[in-house]
Backbone bond lengths (Angstrom), bond angles and torsions (degrees), N, CA, C in turn:
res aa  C-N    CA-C-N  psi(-1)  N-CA   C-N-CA  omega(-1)  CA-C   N-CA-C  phi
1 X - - - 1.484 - - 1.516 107.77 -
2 X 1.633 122.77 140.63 1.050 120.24 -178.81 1.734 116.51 -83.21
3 X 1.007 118.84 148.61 1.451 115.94 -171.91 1.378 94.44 -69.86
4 X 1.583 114.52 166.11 1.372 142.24 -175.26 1.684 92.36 -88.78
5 X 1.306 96.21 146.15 1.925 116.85 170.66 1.343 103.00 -59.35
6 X 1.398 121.40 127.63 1.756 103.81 167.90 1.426 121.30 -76.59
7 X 0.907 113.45 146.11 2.238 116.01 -164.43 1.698 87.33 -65.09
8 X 1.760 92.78 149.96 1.160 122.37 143.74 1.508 126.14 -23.51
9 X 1.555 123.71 85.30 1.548 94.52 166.40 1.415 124.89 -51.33
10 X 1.374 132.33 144.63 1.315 117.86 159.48 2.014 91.19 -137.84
11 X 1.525 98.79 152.06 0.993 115.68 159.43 1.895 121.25 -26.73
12 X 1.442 107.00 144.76 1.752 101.10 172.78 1.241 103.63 -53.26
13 X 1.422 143.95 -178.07 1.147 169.32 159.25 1.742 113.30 39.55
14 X 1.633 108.03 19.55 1.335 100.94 -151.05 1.538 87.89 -88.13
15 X 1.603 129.02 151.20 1.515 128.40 -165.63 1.561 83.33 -96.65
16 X 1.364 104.48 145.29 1.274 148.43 142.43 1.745 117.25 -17.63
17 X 0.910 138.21 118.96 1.629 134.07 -170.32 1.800 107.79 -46.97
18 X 1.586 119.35 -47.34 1.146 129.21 154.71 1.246 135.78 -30.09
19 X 1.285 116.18 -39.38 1.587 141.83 -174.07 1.595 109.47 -95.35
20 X 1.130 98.78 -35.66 1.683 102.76 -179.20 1.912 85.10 -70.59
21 X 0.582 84.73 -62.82 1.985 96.76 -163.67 1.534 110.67 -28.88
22 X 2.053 110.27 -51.31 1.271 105.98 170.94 1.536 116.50 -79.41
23 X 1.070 131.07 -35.24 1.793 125.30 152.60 1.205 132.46 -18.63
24 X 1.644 95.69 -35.34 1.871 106.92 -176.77 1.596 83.01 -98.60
25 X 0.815 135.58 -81.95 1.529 123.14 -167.67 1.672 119.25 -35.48
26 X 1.444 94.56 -23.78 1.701 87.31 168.99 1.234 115.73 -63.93
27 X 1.728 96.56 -60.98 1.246 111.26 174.02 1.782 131.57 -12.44
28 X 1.381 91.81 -50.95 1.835 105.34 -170.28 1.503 102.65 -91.78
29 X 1.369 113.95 -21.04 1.298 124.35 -168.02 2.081 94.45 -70.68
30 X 1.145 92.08 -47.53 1.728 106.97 170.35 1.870 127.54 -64.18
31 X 1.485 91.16 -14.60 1.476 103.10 -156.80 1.585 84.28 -96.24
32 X 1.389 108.27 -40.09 1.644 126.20 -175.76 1.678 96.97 -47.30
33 X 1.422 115.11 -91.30 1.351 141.79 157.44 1.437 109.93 14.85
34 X 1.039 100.78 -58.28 2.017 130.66 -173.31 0.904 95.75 -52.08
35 X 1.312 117.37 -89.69 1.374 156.99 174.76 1.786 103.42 -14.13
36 X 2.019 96.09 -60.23 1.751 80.37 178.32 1.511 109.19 -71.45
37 X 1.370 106.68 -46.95 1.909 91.99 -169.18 1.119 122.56 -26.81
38 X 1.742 106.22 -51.36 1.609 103.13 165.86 1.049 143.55 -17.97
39 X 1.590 88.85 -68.08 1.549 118.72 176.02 1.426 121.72 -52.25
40 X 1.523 116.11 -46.26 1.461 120.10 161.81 1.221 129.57 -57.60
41 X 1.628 119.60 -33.33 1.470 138.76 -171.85 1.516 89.01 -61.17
42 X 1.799 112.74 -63.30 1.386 99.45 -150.98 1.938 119.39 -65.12
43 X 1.785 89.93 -29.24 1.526 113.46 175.82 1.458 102.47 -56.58
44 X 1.145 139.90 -12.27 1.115 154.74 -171.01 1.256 123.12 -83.34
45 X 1.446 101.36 -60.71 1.578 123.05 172.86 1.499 109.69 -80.81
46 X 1.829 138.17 -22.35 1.113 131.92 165.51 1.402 121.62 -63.29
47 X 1.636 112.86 -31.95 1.095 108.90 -157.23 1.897 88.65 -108.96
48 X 1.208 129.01 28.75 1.888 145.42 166.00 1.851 97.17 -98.73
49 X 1.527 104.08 -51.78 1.216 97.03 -160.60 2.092 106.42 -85.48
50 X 1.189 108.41 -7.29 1.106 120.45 177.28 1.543 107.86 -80.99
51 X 1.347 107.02 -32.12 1.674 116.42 -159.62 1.709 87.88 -84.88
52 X 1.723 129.44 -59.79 1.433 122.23 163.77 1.204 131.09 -24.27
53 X 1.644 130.39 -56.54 0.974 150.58 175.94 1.817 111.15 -47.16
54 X 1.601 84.53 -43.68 2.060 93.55 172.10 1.531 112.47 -64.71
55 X 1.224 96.84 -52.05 1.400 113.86 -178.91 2.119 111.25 -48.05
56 X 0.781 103.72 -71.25 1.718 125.77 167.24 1.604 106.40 -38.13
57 X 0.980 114.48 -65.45 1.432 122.03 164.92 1.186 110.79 -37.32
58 X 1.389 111.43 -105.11 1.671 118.92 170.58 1.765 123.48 -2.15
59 X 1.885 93.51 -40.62 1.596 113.88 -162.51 2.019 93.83 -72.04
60 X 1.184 89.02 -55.52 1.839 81.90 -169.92 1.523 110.17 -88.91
61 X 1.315 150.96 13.70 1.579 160.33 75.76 1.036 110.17 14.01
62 X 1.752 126.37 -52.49 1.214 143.40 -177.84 1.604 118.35 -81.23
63 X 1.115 109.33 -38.89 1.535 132.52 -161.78 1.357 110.04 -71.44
64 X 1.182 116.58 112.88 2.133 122.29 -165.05 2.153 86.53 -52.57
65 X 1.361 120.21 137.92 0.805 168.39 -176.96 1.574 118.36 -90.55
66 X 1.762 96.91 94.51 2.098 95.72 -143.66 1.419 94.01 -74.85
67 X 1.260 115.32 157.78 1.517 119.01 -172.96 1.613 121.11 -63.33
68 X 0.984 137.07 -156.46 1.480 120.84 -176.04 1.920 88.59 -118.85
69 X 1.120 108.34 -175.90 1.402 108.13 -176.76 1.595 98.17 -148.53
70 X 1.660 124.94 154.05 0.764 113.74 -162.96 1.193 117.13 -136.40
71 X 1.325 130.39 125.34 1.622 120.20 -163.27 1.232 109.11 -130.60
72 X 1.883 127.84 133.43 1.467 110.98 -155.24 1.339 103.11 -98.76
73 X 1.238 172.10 -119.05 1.262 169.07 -30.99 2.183 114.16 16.26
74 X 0.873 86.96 172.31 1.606 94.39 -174.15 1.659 134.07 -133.18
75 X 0.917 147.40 92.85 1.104 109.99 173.65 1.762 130.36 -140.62
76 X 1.480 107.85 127.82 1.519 101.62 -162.07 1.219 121.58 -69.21
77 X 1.563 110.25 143.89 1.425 121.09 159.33 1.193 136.78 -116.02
78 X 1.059 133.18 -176.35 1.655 124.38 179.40 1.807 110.83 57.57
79 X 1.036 87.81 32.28 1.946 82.91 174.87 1.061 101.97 99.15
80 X 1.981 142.79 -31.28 1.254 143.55 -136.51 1.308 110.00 89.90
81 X 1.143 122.69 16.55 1.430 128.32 166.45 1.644 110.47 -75.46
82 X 1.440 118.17 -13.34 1.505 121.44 172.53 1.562 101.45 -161.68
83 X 1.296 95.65 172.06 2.064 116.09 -164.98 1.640 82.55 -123.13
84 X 1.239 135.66 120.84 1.601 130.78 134.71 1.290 104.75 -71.98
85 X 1.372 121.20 146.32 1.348 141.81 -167.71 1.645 115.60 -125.32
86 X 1.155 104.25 137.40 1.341 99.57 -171.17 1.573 114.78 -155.82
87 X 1.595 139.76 141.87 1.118 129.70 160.28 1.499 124.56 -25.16
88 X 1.430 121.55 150.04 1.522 105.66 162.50 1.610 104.63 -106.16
89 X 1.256 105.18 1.53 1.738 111.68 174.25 1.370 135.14 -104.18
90 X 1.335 138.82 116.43 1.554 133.61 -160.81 1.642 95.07 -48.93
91 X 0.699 115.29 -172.86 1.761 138.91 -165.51 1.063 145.79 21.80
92 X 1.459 110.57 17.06 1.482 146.98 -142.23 1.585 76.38 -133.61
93 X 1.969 97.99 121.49 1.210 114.23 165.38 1.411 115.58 -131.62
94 X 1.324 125.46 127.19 1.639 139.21 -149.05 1.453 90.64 -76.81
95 X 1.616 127.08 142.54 1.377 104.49 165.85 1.436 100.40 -135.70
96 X 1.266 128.51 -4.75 1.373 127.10 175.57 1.775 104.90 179.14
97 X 1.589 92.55 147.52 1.681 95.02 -175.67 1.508 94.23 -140.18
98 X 1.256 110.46 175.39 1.137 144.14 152.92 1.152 144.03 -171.57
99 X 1.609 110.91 128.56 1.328 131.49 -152.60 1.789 119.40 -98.86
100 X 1.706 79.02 125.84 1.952 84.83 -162.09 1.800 90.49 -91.11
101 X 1.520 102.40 147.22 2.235 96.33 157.72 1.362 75.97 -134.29
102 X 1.525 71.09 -167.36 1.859 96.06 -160.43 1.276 113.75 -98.93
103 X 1.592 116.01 142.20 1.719 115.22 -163.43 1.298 99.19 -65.71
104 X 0.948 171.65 -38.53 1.639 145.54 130.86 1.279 113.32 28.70
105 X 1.694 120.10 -78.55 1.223 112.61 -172.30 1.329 127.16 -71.88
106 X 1.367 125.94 1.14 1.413 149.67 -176.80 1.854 97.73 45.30
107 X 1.622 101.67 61.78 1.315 102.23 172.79 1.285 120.64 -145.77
108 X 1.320 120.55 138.32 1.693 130.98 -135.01 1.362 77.33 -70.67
109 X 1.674 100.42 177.19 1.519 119.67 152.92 1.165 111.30 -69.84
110 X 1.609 116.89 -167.52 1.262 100.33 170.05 1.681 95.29 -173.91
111 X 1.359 123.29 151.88 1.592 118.39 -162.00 1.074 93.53 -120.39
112 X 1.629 110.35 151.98 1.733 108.97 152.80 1.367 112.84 -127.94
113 X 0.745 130.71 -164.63 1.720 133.40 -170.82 1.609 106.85 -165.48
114 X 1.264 114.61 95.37 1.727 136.44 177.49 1.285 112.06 52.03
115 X 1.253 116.47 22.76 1.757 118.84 135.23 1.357 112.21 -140.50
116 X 1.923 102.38 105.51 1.435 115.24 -176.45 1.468 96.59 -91.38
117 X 1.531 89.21 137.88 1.745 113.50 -171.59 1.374 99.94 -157.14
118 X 1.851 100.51 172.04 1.398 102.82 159.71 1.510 99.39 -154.83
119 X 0.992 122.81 148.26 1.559 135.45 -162.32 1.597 106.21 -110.75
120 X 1.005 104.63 130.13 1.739 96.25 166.00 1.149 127.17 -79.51
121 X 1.485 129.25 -9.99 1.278 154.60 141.19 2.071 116.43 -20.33
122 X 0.994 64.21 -36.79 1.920 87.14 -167.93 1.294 109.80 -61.19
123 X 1.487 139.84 -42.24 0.980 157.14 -123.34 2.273 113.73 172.30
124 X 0.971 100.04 4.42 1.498 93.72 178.26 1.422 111.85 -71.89
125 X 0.946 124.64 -49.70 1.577 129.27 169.39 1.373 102.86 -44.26
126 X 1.269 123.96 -72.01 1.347 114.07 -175.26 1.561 136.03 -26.58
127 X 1.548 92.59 -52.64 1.401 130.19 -171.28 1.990 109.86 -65.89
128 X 1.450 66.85 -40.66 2.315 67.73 -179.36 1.062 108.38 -71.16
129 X 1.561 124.06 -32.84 1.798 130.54 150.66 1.257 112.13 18.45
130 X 1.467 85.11 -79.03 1.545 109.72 -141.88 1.287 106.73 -116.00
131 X 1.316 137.54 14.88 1.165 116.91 -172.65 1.821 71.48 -113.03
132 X 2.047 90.60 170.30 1.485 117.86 -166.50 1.290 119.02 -68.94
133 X 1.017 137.56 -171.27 1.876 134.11 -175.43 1.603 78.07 -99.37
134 X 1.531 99.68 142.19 1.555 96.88 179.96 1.864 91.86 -149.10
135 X 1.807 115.84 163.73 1.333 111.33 172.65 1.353 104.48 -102.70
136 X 1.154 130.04 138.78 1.459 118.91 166.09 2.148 116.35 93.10
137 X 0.924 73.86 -166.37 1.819 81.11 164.85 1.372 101.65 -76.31
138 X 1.595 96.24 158.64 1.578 111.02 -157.39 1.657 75.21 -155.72
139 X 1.777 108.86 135.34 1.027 139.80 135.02 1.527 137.00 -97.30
140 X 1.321 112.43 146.19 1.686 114.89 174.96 1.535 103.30 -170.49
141 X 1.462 108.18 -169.25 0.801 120.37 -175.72 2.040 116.26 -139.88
142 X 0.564 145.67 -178.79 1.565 151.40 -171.57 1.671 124.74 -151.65
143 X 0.968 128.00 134.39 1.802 122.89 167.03 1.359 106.44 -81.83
144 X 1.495 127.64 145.52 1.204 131.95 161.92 1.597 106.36 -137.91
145 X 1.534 106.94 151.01 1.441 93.28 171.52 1.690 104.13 -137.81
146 X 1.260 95.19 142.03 1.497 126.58 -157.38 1.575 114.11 -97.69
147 X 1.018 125.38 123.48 1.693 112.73 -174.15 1.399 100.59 -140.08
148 X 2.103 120.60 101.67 1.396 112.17 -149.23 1.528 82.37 -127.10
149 X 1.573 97.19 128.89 2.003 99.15 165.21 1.661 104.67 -83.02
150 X 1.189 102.34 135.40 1.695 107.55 170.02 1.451 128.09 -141.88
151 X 1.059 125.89 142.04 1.602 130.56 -175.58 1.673 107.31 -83.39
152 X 1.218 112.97 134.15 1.611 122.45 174.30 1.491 101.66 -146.84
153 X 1.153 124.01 133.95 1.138 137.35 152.05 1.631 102.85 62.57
154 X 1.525 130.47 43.05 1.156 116.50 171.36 2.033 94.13 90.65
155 X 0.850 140.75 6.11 1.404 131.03 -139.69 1.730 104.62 -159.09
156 X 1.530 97.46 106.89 1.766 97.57 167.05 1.562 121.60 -79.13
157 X 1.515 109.44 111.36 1.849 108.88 171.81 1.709 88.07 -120.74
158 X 1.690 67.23 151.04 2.050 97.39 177.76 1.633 94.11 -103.84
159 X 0.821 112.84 148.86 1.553 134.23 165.08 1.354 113.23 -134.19
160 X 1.802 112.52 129.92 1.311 127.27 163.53 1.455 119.94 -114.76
161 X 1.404 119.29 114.56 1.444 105.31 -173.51 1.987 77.02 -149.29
162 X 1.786 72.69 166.34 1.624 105.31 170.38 1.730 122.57 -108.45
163 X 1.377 109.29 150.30 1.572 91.80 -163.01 1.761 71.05 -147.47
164 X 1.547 81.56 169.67 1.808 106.26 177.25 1.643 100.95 -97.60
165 X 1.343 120.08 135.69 1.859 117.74 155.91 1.574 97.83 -96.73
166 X 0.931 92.38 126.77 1.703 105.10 161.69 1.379 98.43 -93.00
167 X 1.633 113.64 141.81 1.537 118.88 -175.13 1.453 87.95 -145.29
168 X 1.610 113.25 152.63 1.441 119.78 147.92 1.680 107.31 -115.61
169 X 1.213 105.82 150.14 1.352 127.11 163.14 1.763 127.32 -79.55
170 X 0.891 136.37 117.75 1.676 141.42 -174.59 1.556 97.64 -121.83
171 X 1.806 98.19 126.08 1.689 108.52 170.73 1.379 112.86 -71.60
172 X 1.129 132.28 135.70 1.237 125.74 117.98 1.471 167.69 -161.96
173 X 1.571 128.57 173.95 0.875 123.14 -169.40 1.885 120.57 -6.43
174 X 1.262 112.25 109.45 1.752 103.87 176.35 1.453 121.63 0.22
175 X 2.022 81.11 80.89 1.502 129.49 177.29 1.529 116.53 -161.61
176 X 0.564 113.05 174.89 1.857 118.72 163.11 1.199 89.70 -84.98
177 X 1.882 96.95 156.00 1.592 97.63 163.67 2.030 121.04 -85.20
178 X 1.049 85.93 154.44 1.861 94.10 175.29 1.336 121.77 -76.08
179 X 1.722 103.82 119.03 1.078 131.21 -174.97 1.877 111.42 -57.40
180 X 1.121 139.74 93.89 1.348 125.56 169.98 1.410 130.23 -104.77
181 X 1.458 134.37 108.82 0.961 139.87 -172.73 1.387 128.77 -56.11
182 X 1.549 153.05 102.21 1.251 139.12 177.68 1.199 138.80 -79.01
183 X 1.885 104.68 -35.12 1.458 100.28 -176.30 1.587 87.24 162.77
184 X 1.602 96.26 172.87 1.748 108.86 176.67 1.576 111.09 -133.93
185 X 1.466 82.94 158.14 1.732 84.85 -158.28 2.061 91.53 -122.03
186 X 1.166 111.19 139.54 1.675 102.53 -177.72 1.498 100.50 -80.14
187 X 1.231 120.11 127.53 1.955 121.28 152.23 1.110 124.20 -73.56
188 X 2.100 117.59 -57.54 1.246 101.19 -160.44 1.556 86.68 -150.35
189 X 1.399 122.46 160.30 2.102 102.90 171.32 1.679 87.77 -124.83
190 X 1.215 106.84 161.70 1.408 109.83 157.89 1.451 124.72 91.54
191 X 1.959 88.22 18.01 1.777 85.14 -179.06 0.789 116.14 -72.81
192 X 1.332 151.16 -27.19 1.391 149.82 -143.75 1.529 134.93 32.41
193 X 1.308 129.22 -84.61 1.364 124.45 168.56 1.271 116.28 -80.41
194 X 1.510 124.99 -32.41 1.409 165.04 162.59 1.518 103.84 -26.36
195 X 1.486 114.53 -38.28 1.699 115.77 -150.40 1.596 89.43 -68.79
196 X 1.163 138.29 -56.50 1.460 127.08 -140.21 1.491 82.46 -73.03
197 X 1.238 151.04 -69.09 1.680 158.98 168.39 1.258 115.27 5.35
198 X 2.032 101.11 -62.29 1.138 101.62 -169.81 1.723 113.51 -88.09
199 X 1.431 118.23 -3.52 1.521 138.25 159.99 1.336 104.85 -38.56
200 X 1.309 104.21 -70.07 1.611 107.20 -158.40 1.351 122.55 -77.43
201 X 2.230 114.03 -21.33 0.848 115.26 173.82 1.978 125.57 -89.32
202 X 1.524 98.75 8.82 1.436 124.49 -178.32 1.800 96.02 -95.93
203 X 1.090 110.04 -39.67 1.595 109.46 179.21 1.399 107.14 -85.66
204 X 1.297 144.08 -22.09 1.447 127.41 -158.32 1.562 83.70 -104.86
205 X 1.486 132.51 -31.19 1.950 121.58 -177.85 1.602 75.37 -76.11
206 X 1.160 172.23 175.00 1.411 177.54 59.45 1.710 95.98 -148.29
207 X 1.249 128.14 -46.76 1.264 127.37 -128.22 1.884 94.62 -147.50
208 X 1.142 124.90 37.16 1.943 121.94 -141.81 1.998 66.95 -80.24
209 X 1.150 160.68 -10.17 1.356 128.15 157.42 1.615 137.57 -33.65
């Protein structure tokens, strides 16, 4: 009988060519694995920060929609013989006003309808009333209150607010002096029933005579 081959030495514990083989296939089988969790984690977190974004959205979609506010600007023409009036905000279209003064000047209101103005005409008599014996040019100022319907965004708001007229005074020669208009200044928005109230009590601390 022929003798048997003597075995392979191999090292203690060293694996088998077979064994190495499924080790490495684990290996990748694990590396694979990894790889998706990842993949899910991040799919995970895209579709959190996508789902917020809905959420947030939806939230101010939802969210009452603060009213617009309205601030006039001024500017004189004709010498200061008048103020054109105008939004200080794009999309805001003036559609009717009316302008309160103070019973002092014993002078009506007075409305306009899509050309906001104010005339010195309106109230000049009144105004020389009451102001003080003065030499020369004379500066001051006046309360008026303004109550203007306007279109924004598809949407009719009323606004009531009070504003300052700045006026100058011009002498002359055996005449009254000339009324000149400068500009408007905002006080308060949002009086509502309040406006004529707070008119008279803005003119009499102006005017405590």
């Amino acid at each position: 009988m022929s003798p048997l081959p003597d075995p392979v030495d191999r090292p203690a514990g060293a694996d088998t060519p077979a064994a190495a083989e499924a080790r490495r296939r684990r290996r990748w089988l694990t590396f694979a694995e990894t790889v998706g969790v990842i993949a899910l984690l991040i799919s995970a977190a895209s579709f959190w920060d996508s789902h917020q974004e809905r959420v947030r959205s939806e939230a101010r979609e939802a969210a009452p929609k603060a009213k617009p506010k309205l601030t006039l600007t001024s500017k004189a023409v004709d010498d200061g013989a008048r103020l054109d009036l105008a939004a200080s905000a794009d999309g805001i279209v003036v559609q009717t006003q009316t302008v309160i003064f103070p019973k002092a000047l014993d002078a009506s209101a007075v409305d306009t309808t899509g050309d906001a103005h104010i005339d010195a005409s309106w109230f000049e008599s009144g105004l020389l009333k009451t102001v003080p014996d003065h030499d020369g040019t004379f500066t001051g100022r006046m309360p008026v209150g303004i109550i203007t319907k306007f279109e924004v965004n598809g949407e009719s708001v009323t606004d009531t607010a009070l504003y300052d007229l700045g006026y100058t005074l011009h002498p002359r020669t055996l005449r009254s002096d000339r009324v000149e208009l400068q500009g408007l200044s905002l006080v308060s928005r949002g009086l509502g029933d309040k406006l004529e109230a707070k008119l008279e009590a803005r003119w009499k601390a102006g005017n405590p005579g």
